[in-house]
LOVEXMAR-716579 format. One line per field, with one value per residue (C-alpha): residue number from 1; x, y, z; residue in one letter. Coordinates in Angstrom, 2 decimals. Last residue first. Example, Ala and Ser with C-alpha at 12.3 -4.5 7.8 and 13.67 -1.06 7.14 Angstrom:
// LOVEXMAR-716579
num <- [2, 1]
east <- [13.67, 12.30]
north <- [-1.06, -4.50]
up <- [7.14, 7.80]
residu <- [s, a]
***
This chain:
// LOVEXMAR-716579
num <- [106, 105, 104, 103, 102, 101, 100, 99, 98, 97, 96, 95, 94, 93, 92, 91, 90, 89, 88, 87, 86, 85, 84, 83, 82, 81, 80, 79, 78, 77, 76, 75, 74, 73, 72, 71, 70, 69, 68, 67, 66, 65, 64, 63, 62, 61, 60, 59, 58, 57, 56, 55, 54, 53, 52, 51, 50, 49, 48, 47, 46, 45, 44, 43, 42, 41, 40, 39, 38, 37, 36, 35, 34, 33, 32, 31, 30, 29, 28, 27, 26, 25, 24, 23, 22, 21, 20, 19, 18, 17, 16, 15, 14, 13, 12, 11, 10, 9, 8, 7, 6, 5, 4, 3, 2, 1]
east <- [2.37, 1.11, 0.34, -0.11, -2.22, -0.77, -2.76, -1.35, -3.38, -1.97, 0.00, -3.08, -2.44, -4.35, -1.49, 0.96, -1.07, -0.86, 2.67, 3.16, 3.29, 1.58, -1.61, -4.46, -6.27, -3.71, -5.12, -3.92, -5.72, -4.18, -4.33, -4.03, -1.78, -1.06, 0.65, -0.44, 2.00, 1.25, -1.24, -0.06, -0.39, -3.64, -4.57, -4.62, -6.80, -6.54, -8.66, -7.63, -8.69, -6.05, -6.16, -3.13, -2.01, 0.56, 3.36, 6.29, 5.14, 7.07, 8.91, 9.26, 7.71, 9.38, 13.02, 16.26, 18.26, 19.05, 15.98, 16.38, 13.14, 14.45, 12.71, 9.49, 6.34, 3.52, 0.18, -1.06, -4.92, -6.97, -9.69, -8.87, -10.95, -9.99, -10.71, -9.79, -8.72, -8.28, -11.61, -13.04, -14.28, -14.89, -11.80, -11.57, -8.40, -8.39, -5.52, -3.36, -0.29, 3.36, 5.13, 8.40, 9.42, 12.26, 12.96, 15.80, 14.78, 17.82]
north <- [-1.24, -1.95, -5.37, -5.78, -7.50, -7.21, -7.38, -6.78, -8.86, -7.12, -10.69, -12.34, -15.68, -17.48, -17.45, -14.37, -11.40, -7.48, -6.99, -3.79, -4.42, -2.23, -1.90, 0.65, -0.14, -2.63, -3.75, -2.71, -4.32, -2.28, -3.94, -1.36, -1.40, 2.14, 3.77, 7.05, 10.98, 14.42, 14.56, 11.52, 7.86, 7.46, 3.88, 3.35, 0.86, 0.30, -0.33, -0.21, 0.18, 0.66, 1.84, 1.42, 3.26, 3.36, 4.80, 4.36, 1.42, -2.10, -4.47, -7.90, -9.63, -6.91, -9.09, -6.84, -9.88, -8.19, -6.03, -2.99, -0.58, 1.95, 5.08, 4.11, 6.22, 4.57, 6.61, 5.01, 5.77, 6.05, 4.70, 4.59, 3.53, 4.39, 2.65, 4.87, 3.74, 6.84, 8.49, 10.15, 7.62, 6.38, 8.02, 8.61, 8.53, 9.97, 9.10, 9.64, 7.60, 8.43, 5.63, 5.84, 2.43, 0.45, -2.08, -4.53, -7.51, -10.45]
up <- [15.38, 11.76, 10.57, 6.58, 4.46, 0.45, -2.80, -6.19, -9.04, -11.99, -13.14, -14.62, -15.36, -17.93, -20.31, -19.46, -18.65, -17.67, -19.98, -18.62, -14.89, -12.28, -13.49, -11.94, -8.34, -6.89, -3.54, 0.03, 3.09, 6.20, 9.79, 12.98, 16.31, 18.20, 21.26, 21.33, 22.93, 22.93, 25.74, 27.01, 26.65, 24.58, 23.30, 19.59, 17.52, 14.16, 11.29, 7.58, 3.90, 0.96, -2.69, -5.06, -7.92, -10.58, -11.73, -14.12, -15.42, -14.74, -16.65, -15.74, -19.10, -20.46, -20.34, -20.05, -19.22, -15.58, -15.12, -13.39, -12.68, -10.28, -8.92, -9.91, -8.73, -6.35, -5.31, -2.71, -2.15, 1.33, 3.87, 7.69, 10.12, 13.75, 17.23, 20.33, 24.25, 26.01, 24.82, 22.29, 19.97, 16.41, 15.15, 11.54, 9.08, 5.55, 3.51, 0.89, 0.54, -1.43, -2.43, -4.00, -5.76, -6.04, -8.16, -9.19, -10.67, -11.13]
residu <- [x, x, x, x, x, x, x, x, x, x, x, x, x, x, x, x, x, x, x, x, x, x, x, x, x, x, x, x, x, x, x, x, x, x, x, x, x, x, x, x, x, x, x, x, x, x, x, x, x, x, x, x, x, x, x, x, x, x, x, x, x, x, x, x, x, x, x, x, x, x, x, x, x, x, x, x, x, x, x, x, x, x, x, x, x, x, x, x, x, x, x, x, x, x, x, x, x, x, x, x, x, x, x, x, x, x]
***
C-alpha cells in the first residue's frame, strides 16, 4: 500500500478578457508540491517520492457576475509535471515523470 500526501501551494496569474457580466479568464501559473507523507508498505524506492517538486498549469474559465461581491464560475486547468516527482525516473522504457492531469473547476 502507498500512502502520500502532498501540500500544494499554486501561483498564479489570472487575466480577464472582459469587463462585463459575463467574463472569460486565462490563467497561467506553477504548483509548487511539498510531501507531507511518503509511506510505502514494503519500503520499495521504485515508489518513493522527492520531497518537492513542481508543476505548471494553464487554464480558461468563464465566470458570470452575480453581485458586486459575489461570481459563479466554470474553467478547465491542464497541469503537467515540470521537475520529477519520483526518484527512480524510469523502469524499462517507461518513464514514470510523466504527471499530467485535466481538471473541471466549478
Amino acid at each position: 500500500m502507498i500512502k502520500q500526501q502532498f501540500l500544494s501551494i499554486p501561483i498564479s496569474v489570472s487575466y480577464g478578457i472582459l469587463k462585463s457580466r459575463l467574463r472569460p479568464h486565462l490563467r497561467l501559473g506553477f504548483i509548487n508540491n511539498i510531501s507531507l507523507i511518503n509511506e510505502l508498505e514494503n519500503s520499495s524506492e521504485y515508489f518513493s517520492s522527492n520531497e518537492y517538486f513542481i508543476e505548471g498549469f494553464a487554464g480558461v474559465s468563464l465566470s458570470y457576475k452575480l453581485g458586486e461581491k459575489w461570481e459563479a464560475e466554470i474553467g478547465y486547468n491542464y497541469r503537467t509535471a515540470i521537475t520529477s516527482m519520483y526518484k527512480e525516473t524510469s523502469v524499462g522504457d517507461y518513464t514514470r515523470n510523466n504527471l499530467v492531469t485535466n481538471s473541471l473547476s466549478i
